[in-house]
mmCIF file of the N, C-alpha and C atoms, coordinates in Angstrom:
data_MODEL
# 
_entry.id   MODEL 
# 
loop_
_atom_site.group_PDB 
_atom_site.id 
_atom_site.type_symbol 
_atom_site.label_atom_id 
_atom_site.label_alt_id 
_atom_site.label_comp_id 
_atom_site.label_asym_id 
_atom_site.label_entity_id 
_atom_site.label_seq_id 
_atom_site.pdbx_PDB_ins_code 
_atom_site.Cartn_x 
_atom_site.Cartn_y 
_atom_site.Cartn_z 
_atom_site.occupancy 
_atom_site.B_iso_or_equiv 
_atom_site.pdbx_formal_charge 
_atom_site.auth_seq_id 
_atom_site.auth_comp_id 
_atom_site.auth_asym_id 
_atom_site.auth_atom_id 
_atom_site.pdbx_PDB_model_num 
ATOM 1   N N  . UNK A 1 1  ? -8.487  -4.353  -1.400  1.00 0.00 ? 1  UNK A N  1 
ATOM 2   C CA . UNK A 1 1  ? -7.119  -3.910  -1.566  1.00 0.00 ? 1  UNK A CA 1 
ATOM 3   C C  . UNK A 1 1  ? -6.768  -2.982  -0.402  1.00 0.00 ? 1  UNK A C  1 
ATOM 4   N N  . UNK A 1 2  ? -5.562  -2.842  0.113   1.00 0.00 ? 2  UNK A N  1 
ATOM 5   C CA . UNK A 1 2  ? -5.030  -2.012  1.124   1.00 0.00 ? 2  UNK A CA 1 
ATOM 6   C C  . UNK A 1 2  ? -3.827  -1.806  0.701   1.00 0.00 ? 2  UNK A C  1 
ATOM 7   N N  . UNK A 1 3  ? -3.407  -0.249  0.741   1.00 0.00 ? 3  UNK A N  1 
ATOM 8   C CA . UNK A 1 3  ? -2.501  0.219   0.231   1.00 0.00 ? 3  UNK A CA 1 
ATOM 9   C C  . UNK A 1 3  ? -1.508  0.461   1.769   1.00 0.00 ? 3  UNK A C  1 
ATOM 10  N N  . UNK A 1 4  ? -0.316  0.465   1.798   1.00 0.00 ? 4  UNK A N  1 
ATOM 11  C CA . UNK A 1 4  ? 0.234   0.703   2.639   1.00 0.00 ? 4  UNK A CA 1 
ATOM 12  C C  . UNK A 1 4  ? 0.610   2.618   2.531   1.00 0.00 ? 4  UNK A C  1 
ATOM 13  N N  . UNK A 1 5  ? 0.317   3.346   3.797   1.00 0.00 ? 5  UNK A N  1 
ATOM 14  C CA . UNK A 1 5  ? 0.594   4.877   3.679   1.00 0.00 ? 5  UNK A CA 1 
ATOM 15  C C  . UNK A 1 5  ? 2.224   5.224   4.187   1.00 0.00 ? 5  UNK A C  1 
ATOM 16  N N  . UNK A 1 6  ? 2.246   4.481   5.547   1.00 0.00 ? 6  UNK A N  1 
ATOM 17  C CA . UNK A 1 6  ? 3.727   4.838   5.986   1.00 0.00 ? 6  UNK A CA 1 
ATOM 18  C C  . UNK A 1 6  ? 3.744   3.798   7.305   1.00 0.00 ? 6  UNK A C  1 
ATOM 19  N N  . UNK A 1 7  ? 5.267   3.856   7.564   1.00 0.00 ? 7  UNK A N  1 
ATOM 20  C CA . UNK A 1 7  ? 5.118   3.147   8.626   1.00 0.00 ? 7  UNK A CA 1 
ATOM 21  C C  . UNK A 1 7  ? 5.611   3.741   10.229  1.00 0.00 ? 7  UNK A C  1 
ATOM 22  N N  . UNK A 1 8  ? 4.912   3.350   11.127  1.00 0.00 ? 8  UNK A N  1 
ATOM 23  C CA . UNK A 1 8  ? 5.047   3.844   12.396  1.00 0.00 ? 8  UNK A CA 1 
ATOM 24  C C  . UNK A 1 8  ? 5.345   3.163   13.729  1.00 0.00 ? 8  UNK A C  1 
ATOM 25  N N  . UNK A 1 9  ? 6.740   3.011   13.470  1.00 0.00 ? 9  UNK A N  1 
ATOM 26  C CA . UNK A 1 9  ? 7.070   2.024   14.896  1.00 0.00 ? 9  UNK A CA 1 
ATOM 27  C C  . UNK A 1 9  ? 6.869   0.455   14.776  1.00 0.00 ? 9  UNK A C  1 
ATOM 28  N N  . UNK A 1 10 ? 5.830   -0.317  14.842  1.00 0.00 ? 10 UNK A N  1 
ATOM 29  C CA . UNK A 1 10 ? 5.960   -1.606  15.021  1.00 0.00 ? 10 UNK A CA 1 
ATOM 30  C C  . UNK A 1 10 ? 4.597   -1.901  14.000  1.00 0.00 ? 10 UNK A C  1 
ATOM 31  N N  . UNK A 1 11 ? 4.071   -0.525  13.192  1.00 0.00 ? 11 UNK A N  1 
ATOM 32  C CA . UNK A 1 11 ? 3.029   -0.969  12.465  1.00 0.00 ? 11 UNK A CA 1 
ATOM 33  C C  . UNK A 1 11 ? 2.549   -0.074  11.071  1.00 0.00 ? 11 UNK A C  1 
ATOM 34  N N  . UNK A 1 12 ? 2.568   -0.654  10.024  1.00 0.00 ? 12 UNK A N  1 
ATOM 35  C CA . UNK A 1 12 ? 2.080   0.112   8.479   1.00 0.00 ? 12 UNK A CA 1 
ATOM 36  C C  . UNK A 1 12 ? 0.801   0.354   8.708   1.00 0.00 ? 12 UNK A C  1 
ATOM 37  N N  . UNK A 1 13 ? 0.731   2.314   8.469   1.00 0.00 ? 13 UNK A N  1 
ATOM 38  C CA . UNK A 1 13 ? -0.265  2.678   8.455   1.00 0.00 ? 13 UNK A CA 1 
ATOM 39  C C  . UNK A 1 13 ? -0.917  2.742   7.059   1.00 0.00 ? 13 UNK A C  1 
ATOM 40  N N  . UNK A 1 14 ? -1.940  2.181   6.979   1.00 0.00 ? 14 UNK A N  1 
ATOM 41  C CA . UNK A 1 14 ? -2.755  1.303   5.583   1.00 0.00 ? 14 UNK A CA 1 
ATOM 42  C C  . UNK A 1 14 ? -3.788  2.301   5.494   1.00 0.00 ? 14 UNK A C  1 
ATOM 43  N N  . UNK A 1 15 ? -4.559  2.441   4.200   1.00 0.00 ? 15 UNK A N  1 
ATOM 44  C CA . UNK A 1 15 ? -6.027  2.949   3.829   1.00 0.00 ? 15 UNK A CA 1 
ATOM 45  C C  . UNK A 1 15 ? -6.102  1.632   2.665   1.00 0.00 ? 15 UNK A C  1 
ATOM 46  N N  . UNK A 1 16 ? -7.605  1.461   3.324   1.00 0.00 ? 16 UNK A N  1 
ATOM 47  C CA . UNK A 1 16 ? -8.515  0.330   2.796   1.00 0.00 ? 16 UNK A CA 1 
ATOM 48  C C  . UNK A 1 16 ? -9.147  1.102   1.598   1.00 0.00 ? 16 UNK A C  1 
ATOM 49  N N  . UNK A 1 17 ? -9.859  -0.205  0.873   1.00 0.00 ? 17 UNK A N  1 
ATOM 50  C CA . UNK A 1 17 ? -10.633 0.788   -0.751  1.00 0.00 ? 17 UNK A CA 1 
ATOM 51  C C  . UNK A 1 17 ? -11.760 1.551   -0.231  1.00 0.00 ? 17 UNK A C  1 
ATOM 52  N N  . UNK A 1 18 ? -12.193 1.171   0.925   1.00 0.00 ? 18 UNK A N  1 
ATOM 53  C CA . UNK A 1 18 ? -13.019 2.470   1.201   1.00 0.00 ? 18 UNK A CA 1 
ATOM 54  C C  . UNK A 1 18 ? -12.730 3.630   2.252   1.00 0.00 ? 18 UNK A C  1 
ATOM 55  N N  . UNK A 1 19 ? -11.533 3.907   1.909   1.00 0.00 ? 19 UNK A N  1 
ATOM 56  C CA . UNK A 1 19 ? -10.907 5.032   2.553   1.00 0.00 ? 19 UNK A CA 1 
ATOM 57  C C  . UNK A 1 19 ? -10.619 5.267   3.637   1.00 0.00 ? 19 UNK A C  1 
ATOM 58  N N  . UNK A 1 20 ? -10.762 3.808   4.820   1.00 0.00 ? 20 UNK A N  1 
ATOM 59  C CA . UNK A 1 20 ? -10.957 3.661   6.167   1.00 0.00 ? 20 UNK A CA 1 
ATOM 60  C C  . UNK A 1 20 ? -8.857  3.559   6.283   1.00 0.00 ? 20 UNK A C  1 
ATOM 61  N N  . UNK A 1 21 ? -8.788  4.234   6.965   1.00 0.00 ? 21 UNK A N  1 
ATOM 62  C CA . UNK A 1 21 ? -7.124  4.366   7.838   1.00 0.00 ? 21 UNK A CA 1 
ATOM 63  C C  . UNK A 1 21 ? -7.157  2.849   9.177   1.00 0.00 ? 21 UNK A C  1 
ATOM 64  N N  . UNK A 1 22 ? -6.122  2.003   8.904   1.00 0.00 ? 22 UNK A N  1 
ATOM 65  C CA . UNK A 1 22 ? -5.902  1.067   9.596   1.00 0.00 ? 22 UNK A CA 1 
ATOM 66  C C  . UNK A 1 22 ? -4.176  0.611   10.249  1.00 0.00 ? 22 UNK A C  1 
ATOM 67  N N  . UNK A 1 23 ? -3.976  -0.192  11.150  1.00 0.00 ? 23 UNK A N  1 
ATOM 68  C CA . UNK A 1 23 ? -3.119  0.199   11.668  1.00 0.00 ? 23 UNK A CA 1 
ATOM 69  C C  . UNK A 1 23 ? -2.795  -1.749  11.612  1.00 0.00 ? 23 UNK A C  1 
ATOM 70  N N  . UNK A 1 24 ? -1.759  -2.040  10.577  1.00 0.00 ? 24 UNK A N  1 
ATOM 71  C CA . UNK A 1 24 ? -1.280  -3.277  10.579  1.00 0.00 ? 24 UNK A CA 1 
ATOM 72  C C  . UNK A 1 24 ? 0.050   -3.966  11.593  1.00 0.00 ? 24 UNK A C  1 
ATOM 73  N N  . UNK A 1 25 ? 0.143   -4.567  12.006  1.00 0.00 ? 25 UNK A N  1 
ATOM 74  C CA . UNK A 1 25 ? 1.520   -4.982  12.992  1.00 0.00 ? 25 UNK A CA 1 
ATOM 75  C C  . UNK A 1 25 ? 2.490   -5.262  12.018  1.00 0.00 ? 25 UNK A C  1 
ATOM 76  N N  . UNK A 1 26 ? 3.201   -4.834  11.469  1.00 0.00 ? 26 UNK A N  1 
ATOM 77  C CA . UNK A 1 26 ? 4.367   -5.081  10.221  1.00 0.00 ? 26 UNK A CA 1 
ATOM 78  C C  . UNK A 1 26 ? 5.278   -6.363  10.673  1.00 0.00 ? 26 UNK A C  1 
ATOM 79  N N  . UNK A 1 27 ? 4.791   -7.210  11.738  1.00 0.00 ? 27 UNK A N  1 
ATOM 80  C CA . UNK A 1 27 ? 5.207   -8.798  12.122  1.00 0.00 ? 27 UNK A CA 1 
ATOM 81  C C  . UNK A 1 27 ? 4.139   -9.416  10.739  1.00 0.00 ? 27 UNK A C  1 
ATOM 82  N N  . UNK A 1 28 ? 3.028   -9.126  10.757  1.00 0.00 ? 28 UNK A N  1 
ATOM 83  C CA . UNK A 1 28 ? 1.942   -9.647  9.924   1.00 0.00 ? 28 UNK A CA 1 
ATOM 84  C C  . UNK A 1 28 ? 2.100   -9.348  8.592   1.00 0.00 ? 28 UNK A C  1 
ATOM 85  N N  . UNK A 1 29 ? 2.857   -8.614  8.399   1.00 0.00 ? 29 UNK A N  1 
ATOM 86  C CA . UNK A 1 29 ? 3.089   -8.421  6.685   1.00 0.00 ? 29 UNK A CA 1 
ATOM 87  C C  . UNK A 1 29 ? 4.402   -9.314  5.860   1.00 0.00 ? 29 UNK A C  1 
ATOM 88  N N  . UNK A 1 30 ? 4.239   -9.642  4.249   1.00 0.00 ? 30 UNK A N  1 
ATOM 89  C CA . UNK A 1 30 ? 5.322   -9.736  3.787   1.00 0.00 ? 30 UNK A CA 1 
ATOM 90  C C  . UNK A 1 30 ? 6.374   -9.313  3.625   1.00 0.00 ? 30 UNK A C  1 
ATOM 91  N N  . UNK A 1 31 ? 7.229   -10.022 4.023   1.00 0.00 ? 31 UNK A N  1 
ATOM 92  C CA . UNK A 1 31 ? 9.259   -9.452  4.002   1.00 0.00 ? 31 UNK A CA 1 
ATOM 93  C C  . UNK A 1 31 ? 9.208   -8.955  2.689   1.00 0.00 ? 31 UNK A C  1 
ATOM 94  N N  . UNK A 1 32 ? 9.426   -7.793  3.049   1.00 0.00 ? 32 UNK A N  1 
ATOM 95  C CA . UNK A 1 32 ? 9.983   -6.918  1.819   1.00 0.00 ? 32 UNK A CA 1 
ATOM 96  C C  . UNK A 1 32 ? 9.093   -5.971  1.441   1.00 0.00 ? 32 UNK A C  1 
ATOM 97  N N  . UNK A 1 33 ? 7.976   -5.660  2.257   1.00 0.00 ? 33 UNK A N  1 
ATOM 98  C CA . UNK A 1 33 ? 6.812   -4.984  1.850   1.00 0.00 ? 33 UNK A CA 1 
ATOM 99  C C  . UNK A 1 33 ? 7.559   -3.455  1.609   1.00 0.00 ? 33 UNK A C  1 
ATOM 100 N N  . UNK A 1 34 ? 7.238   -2.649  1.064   1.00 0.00 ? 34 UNK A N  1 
ATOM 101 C CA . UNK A 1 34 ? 7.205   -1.146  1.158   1.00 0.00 ? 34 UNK A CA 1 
ATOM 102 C C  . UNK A 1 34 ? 6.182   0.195   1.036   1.00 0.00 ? 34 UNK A C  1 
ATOM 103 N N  . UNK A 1 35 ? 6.187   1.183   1.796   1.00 0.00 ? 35 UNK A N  1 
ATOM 104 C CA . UNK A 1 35 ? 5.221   2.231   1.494   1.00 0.00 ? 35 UNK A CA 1 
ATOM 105 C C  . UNK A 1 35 ? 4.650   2.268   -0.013  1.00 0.00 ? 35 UNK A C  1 
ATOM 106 N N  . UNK A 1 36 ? 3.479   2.536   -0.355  1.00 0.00 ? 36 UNK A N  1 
ATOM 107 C CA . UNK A 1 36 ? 2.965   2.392   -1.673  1.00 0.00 ? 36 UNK A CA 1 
ATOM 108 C C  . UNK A 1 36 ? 2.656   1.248   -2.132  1.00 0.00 ? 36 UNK A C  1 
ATOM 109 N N  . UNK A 1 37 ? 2.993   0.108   -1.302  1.00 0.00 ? 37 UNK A N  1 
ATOM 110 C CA . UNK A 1 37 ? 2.697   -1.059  -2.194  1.00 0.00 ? 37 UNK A CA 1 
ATOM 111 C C  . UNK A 1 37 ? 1.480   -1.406  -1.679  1.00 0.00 ? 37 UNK A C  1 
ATOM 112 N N  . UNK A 1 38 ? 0.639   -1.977  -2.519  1.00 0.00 ? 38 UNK A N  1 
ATOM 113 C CA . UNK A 1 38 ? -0.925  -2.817  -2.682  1.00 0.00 ? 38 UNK A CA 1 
ATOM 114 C C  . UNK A 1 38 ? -0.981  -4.353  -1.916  1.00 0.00 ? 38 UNK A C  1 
ATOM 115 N N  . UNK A 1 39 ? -1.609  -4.563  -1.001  1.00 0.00 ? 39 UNK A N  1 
ATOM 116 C CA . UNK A 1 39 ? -2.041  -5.688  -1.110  1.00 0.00 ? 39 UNK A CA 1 
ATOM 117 C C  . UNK A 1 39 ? -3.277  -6.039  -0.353  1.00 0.00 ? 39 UNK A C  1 
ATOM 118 N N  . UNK A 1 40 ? -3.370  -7.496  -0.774  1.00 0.00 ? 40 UNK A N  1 
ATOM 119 C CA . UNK A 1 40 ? -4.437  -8.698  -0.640  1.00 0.00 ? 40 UNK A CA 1 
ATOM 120 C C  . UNK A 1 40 ? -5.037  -9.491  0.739   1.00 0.00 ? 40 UNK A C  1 
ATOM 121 N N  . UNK A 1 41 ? -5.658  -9.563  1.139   1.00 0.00 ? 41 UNK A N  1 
ATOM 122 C CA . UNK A 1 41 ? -5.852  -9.976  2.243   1.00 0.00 ? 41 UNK A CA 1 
ATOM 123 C C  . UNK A 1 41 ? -6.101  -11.854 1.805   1.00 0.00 ? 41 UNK A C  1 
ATOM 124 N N  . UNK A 1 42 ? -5.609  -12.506 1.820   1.00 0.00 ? 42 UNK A N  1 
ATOM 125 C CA . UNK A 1 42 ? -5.947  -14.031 0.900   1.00 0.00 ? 42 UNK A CA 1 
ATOM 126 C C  . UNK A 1 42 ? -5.570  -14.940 2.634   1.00 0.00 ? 42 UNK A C  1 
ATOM 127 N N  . UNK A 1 43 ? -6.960  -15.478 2.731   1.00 0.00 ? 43 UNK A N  1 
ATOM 128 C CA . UNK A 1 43 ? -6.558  -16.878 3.782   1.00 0.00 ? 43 UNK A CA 1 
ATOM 129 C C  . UNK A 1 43 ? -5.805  -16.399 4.971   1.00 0.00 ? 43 UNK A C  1 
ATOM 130 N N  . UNK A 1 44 ? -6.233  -15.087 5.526   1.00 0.00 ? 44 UNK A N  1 
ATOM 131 C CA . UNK A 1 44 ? -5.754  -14.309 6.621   1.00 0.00 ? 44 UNK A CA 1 
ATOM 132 C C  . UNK A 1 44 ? -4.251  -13.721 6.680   1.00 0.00 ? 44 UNK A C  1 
ATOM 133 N N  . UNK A 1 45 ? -4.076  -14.201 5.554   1.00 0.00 ? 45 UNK A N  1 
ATOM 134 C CA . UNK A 1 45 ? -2.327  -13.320 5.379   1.00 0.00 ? 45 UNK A CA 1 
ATOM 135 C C  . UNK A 1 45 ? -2.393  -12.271 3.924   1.00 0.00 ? 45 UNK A C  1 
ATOM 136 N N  . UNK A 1 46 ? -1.463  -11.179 4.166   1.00 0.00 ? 46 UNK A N  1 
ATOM 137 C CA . UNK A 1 46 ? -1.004  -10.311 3.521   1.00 0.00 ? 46 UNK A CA 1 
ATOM 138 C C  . UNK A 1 46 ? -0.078  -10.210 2.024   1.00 0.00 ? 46 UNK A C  1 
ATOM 139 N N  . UNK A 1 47 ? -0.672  -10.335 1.016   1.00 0.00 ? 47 UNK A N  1 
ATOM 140 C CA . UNK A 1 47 ? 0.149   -10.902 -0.049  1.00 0.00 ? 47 UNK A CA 1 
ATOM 141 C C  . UNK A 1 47 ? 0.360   -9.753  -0.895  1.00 0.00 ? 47 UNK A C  1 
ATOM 142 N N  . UNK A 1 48 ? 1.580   -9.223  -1.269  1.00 0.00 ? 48 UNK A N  1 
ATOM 143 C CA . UNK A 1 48 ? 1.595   -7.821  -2.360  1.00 0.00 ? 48 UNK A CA 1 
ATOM 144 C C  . UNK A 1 48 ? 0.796   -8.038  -3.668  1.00 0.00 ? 48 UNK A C  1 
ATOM 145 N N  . UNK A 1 49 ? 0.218   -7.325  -3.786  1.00 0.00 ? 49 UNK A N  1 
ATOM 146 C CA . UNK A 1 49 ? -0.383  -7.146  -5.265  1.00 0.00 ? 49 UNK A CA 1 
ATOM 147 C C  . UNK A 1 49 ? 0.545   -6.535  -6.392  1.00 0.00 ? 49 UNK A C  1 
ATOM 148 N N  . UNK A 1 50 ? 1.591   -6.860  -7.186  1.00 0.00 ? 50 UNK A N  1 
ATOM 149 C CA . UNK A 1 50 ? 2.374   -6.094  -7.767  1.00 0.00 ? 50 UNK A CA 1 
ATOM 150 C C  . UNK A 1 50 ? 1.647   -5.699  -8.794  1.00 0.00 ? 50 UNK A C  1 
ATOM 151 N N  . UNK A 1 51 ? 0.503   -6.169  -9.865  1.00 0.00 ? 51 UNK A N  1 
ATOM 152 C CA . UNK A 1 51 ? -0.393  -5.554  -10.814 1.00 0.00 ? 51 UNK A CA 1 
ATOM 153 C C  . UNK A 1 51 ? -0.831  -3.999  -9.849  1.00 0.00 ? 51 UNK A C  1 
ATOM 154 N N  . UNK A 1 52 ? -1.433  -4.383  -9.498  1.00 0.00 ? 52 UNK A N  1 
ATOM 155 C CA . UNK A 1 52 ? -2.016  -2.702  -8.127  1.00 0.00 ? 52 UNK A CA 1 
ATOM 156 C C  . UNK A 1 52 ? -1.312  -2.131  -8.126  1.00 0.00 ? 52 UNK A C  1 
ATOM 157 N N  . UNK A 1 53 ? -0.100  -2.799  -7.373  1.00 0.00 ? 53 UNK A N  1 
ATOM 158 C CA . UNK A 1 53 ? 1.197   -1.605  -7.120  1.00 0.00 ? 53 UNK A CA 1 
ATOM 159 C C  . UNK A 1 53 ? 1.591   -0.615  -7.943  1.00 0.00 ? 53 UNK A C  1 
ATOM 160 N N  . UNK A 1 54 ? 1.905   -1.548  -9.453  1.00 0.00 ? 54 UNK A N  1 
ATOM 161 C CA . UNK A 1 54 ? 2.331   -0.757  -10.134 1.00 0.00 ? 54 UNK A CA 1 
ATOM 162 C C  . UNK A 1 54 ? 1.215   0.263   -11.094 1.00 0.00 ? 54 UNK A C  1 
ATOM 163 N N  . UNK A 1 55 ? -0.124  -0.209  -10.942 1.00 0.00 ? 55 UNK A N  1 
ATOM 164 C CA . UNK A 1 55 ? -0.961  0.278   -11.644 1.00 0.00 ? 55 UNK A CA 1 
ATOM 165 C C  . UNK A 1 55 ? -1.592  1.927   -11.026 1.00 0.00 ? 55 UNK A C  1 
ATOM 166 N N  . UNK A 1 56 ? -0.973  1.564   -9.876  1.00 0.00 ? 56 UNK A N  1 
ATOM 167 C CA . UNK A 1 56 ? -1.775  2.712   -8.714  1.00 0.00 ? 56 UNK A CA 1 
ATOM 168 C C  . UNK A 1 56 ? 0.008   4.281   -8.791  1.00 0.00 ? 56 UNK A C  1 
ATOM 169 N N  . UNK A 1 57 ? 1.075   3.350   -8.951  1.00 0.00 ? 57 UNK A N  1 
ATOM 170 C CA . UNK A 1 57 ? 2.264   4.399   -9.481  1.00 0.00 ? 57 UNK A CA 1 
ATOM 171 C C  . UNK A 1 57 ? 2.197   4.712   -10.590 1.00 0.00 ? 57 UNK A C  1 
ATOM 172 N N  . UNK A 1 58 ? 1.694   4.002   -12.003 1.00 0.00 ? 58 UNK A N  1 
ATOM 173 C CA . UNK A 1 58 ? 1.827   5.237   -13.291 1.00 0.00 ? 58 UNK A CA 1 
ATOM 174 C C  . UNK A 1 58 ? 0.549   6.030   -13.252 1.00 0.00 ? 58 UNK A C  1 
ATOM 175 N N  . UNK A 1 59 ? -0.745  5.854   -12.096 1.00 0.00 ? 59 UNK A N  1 
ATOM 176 C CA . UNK A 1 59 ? -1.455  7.034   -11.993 1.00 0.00 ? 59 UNK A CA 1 
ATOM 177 C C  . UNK A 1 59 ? -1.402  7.837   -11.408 1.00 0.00 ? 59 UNK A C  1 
ATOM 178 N N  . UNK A 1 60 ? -0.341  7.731   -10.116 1.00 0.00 ? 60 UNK A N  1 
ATOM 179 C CA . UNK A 1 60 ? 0.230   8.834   -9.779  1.00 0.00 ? 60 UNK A CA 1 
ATOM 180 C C  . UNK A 1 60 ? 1.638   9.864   -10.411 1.00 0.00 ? 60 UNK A C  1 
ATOM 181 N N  . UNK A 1 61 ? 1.859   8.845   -10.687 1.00 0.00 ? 61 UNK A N  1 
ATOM 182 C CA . UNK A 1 61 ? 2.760   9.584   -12.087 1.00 0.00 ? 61 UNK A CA 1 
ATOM 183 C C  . UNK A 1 61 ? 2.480   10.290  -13.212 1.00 0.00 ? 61 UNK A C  1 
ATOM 184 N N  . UNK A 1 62 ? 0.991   9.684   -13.281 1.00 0.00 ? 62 UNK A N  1 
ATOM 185 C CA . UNK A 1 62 ? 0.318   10.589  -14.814 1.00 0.00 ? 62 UNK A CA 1 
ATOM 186 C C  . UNK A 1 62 ? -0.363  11.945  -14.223 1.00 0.00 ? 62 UNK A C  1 
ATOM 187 N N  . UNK A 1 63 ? -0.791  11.679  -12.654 1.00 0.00 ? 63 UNK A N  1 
ATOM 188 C CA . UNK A 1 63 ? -0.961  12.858  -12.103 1.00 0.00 ? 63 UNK A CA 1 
ATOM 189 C C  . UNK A 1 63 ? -0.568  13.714  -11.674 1.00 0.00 ? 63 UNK A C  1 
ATOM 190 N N  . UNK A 1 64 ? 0.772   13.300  -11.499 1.00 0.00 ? 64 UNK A N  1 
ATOM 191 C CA . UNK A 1 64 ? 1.674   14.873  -10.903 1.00 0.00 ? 64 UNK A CA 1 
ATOM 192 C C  . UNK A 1 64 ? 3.013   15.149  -11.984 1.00 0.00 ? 64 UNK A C  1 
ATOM 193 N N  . UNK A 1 65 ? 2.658   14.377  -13.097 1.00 0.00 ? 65 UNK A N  1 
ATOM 194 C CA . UNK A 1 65 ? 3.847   14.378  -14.132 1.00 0.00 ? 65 UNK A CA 1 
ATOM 195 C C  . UNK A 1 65 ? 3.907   15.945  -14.503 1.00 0.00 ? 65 UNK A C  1 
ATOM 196 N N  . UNK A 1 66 ? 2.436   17.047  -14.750 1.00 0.00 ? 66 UNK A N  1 
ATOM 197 C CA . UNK A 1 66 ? 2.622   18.272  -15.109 1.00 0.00 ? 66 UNK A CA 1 
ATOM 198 C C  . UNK A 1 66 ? 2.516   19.563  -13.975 1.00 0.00 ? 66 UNK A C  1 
ATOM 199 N N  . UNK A 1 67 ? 2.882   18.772  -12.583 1.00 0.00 ? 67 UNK A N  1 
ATOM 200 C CA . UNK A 1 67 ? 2.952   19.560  -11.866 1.00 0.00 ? 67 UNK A CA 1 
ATOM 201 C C  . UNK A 1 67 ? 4.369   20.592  -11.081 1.00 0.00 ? 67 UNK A C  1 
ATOM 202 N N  . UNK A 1 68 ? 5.331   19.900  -11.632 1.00 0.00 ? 68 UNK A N  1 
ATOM 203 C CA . UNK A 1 68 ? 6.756   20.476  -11.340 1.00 0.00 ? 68 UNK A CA 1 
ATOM 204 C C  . UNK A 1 68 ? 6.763   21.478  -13.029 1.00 0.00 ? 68 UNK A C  1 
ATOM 205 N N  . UNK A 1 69 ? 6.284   21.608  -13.951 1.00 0.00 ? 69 UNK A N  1 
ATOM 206 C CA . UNK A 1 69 ? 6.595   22.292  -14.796 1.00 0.00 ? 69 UNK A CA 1 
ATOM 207 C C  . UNK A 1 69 ? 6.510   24.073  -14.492 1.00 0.00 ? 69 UNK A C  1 
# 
């Protein structure tokens, strides 16, 4: 899995599941991708994981849900 971190100029800066920082050409990704979203590396192309996606936002949500209180 590779999560997308942000993007920079002509490329999404990604962290891999083992925590390695990578630097994707956002020509190579799916239309419509966005920061936070999960994906797949399948048959040399980039496919969103929307299970991940969304599974990896209600744990960040469950984690900072009691921190603005």
């Amino acid at each position: 899995m590779i999560i997308i971190d942000r993007f920079e100029e002509e490329y999404a800066v990604c962290e891999k599941e083992d925590m390695e920082m990578v630097n994707i050409p956002i020509m190579y990704l799916p239309k419509g991708v966005k920061e936070g979203d999960c994906m797949d590396l399948v048959n040399d192309k980039y496919i969103i994981n929307n299970k991940e996606t969304e599974k990896l936002k209600k744990e960040i949500e469950k984690l900072t849900n009691n921190m603005w209180i």
